[in-house]
C-alpha positions in Angstrom: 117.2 73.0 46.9 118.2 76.7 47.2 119.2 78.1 50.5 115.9 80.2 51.2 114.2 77.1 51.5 116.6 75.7 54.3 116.5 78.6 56.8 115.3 77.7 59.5 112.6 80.2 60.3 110.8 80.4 64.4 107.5 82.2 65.0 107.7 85.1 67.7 105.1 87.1 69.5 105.8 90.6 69.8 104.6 92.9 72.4 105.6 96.5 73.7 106.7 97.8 76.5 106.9 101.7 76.6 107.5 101.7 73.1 109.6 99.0 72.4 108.7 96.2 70.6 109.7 92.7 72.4 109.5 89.4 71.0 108.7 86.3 72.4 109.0 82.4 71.0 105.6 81.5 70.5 105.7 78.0 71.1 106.6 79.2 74.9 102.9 81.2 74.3 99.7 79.6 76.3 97.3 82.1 75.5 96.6 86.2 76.1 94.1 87.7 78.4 92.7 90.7 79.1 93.8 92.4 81.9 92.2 91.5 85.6 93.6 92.3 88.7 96.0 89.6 90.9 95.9 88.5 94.1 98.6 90.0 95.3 101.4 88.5 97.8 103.4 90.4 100.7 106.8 90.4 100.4 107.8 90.1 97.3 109.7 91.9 94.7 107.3 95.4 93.4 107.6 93.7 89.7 105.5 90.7 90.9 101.9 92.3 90.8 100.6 88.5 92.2 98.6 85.4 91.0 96.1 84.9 89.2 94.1 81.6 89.1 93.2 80.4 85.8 91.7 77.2 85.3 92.2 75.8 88.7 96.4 76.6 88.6 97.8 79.6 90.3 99.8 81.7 87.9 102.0 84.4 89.4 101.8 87.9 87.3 104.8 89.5 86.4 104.9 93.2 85.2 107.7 93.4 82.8 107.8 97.3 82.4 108.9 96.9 86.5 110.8 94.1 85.9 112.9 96.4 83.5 113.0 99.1 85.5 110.8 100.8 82.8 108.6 103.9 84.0 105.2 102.8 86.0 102.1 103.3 84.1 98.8 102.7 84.7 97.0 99.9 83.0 94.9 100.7 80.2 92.1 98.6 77.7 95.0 97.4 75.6 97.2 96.3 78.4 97.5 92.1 78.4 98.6 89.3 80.0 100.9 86.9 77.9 100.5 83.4 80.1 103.7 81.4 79.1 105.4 78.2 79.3 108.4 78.7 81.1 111.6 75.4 81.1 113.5 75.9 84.2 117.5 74.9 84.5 116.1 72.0 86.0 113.7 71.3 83.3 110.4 71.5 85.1 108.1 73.8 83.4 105.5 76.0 85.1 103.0 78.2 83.7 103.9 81.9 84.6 102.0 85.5 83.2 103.6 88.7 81.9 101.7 91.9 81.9 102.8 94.0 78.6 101.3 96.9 77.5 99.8 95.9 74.2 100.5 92.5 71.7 101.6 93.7 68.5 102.0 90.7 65.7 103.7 87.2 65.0 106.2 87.0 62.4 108.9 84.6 61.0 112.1 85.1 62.3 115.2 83.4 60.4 117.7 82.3 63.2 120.4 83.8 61.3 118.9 86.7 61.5 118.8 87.2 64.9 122.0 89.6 65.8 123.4 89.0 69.6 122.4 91.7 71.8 125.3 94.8 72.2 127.8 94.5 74.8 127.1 97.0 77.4 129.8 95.6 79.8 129.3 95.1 83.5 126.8 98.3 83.8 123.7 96.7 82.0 122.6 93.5 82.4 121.7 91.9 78.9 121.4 88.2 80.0 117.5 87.7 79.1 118.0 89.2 75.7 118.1 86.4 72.6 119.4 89.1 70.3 117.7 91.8 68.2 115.9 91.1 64.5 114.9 93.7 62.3 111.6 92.5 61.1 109.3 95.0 58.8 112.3 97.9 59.3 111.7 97.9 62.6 114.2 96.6 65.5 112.8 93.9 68.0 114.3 93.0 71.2 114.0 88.9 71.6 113.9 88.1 74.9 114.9 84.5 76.2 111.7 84.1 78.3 113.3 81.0 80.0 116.4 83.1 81.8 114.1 86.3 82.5 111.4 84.3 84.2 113.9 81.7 86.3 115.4 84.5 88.7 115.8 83.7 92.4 112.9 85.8 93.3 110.5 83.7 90.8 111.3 80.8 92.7 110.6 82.1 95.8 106.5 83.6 94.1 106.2 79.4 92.5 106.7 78.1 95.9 104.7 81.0 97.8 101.9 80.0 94.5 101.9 76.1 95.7 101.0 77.2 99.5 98.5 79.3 98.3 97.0 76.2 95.9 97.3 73.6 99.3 95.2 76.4 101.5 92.7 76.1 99.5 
């Protein structure tokens, strides 16, 4: 048995966000919509654009170009909502949406070949980055979908999401 057929190889989703190409486990993927607009809730952080209700659940949106302090732009035919799976610390899963600007591809990704991310120090937060993969000479940031969509302020949509789901 040679060693290329032990790596252990994971399937990511890649999206992009203002030009970057993002990646995504895809086993944390539910499915991709089109984009439609949320129902949006007062008070909460401007990178939450709302919920959504798909199926009977309600889903809160997030905008991940806000949510990394990326420039605003408007939404256009190829912009998408990526509806994941998201494992809290606590290990309850719930059903979340990110809105990226377009889905690019899936490709194998060797977990050896997943670099950590640079340190920046104290002035940039890197803590939802995986690491970085050069896939098709191209670099990919994988994000750990788990630790950017478990923040404080998500807590605070989910539980907001729930009344919403008993009012009606």
């Amino acid at each position: 048995m040679t060693s290329e057929t032990t790596k252990i190889t994971k399937k990511y989703l890649t999206f992009f966000l203002a030009k970057e190409e993002y990646a995504v486990d895809i086993l944390c993927v539910q499915e991709i919509k089109g984009w439609n607009k949320a129902t949006t809730i007062p008070n909460t952080p401007d990178y939450i654009s709302g919920v959504i209700n798909l199926r009977g659940t309600i889903i809160p949106i997030i905008d991940l170009r806000l949510r990394f302090n990326l420039e605003c732009q408007d939404y256009g035919p190829m912009t998408v909502v990526i509806v994941v799976k998201v494992v809290s610390s606590g290990k309850k899963e719930r059903i979340m949406g990110i809105v990226v600007d377009a889905v690019s591809d899936v490709y194998d990704v060797a977990e050896d070949e997943i670099k950590p991310p640079p340190n920046f120090g104290s002035i940039i937060s890197t803590e939802f980055v995986k690491g970085l993969a050069t896939v098709e000479d191209k670099m990919v940031i994988m994000l750990d979908i788990d630790l950017l969509l478990n923040s404080h302020e998500l807590a605070i949509v989910e539980s907001l999401s729930d009344e919403l789901l008993t009012e009606h």
